[in-house]
SENULUM-545662 format. One record per residue (C-alpha): residue in three letters; residue number from 1; x, y negated, z negated. Coordinates in Angstrom, 3 decimals. Example, Ala and Ser with C-alpha at 12.3 -4.5 7.8 and 13.67 -1.06 7.14 Angstrom:
PT  residuo  num         u         v         w
PT      Ala    1    12.300     4.500    -7.800
PT      Ser    2    13.670     1.060    -7.140
% end
This chain:
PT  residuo  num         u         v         w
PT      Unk    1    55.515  -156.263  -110.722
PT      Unk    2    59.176  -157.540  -110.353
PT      Unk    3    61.764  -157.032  -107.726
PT      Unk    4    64.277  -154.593  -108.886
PT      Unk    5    66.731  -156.576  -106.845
PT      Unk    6    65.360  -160.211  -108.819
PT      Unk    7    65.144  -159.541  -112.295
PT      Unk    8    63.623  -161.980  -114.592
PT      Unk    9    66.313  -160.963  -117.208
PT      Unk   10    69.788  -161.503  -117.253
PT      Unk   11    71.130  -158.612  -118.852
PT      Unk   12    70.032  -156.498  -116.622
PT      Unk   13    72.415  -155.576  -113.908
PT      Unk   14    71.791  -155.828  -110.381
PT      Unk   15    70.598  -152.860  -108.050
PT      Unk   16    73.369  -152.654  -104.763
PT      Unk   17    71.825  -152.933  -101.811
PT      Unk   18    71.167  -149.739   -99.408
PT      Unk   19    73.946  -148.800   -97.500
PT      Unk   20    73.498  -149.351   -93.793
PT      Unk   21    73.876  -146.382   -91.601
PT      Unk   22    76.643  -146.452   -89.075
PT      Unk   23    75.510  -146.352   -85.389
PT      Unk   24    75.664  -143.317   -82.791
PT      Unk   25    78.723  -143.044   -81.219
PT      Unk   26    79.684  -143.415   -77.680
PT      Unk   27    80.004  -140.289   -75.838
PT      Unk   28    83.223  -141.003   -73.430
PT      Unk   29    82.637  -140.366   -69.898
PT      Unk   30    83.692  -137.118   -68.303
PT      Unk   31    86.623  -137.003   -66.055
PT      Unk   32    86.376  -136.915   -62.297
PT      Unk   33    87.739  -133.314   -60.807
PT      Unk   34    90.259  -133.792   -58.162
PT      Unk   35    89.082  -133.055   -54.909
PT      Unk   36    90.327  -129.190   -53.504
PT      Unk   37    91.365  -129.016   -50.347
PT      Unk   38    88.820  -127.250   -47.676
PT      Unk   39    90.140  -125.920   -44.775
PT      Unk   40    87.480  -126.522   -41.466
PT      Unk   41    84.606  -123.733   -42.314
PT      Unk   42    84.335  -125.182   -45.419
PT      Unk   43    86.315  -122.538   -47.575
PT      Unk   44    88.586  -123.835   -50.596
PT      Unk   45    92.196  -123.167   -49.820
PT      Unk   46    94.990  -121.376   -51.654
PT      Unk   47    96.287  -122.768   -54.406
PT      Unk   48   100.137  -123.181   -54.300
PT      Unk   49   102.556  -120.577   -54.652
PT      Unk   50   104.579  -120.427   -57.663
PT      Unk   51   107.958  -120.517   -56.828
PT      Unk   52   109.986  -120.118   -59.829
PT      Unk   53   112.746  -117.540   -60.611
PT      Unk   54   111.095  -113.567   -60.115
PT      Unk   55   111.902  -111.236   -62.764
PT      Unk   56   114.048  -108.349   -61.812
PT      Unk   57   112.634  -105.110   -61.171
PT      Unk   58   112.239  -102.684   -63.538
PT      Unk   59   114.954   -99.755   -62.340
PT      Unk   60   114.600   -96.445   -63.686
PT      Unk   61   116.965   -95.106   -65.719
PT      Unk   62   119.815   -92.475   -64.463
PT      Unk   63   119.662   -88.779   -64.934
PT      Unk   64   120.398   -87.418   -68.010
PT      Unk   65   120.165   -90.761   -69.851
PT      Unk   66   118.429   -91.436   -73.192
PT      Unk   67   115.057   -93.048   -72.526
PT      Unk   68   113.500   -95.135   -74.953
PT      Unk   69   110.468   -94.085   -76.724
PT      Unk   70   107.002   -95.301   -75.939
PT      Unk   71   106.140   -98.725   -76.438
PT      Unk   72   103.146   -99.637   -79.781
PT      Unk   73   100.041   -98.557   -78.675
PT      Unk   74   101.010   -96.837   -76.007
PT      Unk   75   100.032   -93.169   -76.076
PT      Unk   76   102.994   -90.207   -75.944
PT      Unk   77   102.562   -88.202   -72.756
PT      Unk   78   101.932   -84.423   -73.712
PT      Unk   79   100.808   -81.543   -71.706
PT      Unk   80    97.131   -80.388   -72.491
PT      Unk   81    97.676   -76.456   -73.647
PT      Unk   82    96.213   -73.975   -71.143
PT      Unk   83    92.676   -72.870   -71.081
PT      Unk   84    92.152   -69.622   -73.387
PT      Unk   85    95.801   -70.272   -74.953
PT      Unk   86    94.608   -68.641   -78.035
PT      Unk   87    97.805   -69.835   -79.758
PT      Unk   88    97.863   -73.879   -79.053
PT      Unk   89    95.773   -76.037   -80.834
PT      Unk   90    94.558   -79.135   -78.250
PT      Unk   91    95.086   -81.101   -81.625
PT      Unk   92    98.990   -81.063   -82.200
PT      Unk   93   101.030   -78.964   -83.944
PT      Unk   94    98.972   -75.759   -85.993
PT      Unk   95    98.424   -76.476   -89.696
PT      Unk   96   101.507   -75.153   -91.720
PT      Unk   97   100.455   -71.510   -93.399
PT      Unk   98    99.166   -71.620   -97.197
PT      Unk   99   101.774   -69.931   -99.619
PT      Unk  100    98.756   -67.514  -100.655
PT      Unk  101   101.196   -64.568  -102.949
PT      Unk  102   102.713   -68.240  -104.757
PT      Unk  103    99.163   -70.197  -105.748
PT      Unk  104    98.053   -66.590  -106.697
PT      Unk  105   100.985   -66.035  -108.784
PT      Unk  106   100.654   -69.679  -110.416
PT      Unk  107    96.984   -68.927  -111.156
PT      Unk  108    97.572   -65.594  -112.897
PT      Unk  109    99.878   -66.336  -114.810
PT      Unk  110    98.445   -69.326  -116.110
PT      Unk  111    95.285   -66.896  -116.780
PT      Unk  112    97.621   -64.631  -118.169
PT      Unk  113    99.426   -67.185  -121.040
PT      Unk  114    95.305   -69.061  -121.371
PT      Unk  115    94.147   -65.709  -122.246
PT      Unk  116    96.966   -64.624  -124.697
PT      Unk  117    94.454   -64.681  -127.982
PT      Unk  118    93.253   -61.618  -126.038
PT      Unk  119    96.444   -59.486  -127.025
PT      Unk  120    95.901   -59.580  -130.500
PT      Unk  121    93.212   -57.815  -130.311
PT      Unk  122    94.178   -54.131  -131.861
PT      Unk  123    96.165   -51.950  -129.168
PT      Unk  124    93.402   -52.289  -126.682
PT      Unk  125    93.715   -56.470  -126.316
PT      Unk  126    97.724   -55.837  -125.651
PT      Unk  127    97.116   -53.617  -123.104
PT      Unk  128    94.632   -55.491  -121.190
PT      Unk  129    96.853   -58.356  -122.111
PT      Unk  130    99.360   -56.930  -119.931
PT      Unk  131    97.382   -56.714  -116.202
PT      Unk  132    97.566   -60.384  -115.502
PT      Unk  133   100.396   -61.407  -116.497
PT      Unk  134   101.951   -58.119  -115.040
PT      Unk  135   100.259   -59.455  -111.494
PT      Unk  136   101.772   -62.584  -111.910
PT      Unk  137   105.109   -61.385  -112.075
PT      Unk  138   104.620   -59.210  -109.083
PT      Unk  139   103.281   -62.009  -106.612
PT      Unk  140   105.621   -64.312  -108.075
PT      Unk  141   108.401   -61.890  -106.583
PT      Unk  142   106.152   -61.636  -103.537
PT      Unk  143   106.429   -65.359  -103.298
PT      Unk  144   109.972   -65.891  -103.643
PT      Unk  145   110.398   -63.456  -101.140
PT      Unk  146   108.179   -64.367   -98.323
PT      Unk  147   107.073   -68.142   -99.026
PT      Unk  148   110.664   -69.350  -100.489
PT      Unk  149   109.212   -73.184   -99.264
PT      Unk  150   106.724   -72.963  -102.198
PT      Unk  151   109.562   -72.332  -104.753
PT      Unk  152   107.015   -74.410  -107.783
PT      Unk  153   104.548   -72.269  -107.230
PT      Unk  154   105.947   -68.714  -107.252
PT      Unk  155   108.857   -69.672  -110.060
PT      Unk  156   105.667   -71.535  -112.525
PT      Unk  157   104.178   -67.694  -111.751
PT      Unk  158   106.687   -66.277  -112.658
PT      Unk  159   107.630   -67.761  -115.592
PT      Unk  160   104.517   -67.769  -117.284
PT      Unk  161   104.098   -64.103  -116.296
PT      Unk  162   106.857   -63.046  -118.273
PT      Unk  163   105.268   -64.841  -120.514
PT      Unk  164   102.027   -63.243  -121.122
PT      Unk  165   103.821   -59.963  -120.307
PT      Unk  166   105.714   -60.486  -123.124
PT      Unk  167   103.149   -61.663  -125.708
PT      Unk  168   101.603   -58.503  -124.892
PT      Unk  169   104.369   -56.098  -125.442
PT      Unk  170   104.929   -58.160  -128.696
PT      Unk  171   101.224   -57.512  -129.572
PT      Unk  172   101.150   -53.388  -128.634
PT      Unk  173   104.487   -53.196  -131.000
PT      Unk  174   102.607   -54.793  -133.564
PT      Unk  175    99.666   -52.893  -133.611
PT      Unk  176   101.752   -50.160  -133.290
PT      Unk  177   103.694   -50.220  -136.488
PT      Unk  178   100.627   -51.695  -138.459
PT      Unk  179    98.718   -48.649  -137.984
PT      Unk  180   101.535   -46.490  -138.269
PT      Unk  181   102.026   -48.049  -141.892
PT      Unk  182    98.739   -47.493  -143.209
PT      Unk  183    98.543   -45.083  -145.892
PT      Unk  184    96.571   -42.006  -144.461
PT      Unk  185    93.821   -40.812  -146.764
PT      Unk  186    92.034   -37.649  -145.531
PT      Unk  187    88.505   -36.607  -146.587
% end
């Protein structure tokens, strides 16, 4: 066998040599603490006194003058609602009421214009044709009158109310004269 390091032939290039491993360092030696001062039983004494500048106290502001709000993270001060206050909520303010006459307006009367194909039906369809639509107009008025805040609601009702009212109306006239046309034959 031949030393990988010593070869025979010359073409062959030469192997580097291991790499040493540096040595362990020298951990430094820890520093001396100063020496506290013990009074005669033994007990450490006080350190010094700080004596730099004090900040001034904090002076309450005057009556009647704005205060400033809370500071982050600091909670609001609010007075807990009475036991069996059946009209406070211990959880803020009470949810705002649900426009109820306004989404039910909105939903009839989209009902009413989905279920148009209905009126055309002959004179029974248009008159069926007319109760939902006909009850979206009248909770759309309900709406406007007692939930004005949900004005999209109740006009959308509205609107497509009159809609499918008058797609019905259309529908009964049209029936109407059809039949009215047909040539009577009697047996």
């Amino acid at each position: 066998m031949s030393d990988s390091n010593n070869p025979s032939n010359s073409d062959v290039p030469r192997v580097p040599d291991v790499p040493q491993v540096p040595g362990v360092p020298e951990v430094p030696d820890v520093p001396q603490v100063p020496d506290i001062p013990r009074d005669e039983q033994g007990a450490s004494a006080a350190p010094p006194a700080y004596n730099g500048p004090t900040p001034p106290a904090s002076v309450p502001p005057a009556y009647g003058a704005a205060t400033p709000p809370p500071g982050y993270g600091t909670p609001a001060v609010t007075q807990a609602p009475a036991h069996g206050d059946a009209y406070s909520s211990p959880f803020g303010a009470v949810a705002a009421k649900q426009p109820i006459f306004s989404i039910l307006a909105l939903v009839a009367g989209v009902i009413g214009v989905l279920g148009s194909p209905i009126v055309f039906l002959p004179i029974v369809g248009g008159i069926l044709g007319l109760f939902i639509p006909a009850a979206a107009v009248v909770l759309g008025f309900l709406g406007k009158s007692k939930e004005p805040q949900a004005r999209g609601f109740w006009l959308t009702g509205l609107i497509t109310g009159f809609i499918g009212v008058g797609l019905a109306l259309v529908s009964i006239v049209i029936w109407s004269v059809f039949f009215a046309t047909i040539p009577n034959s009697s047996y």
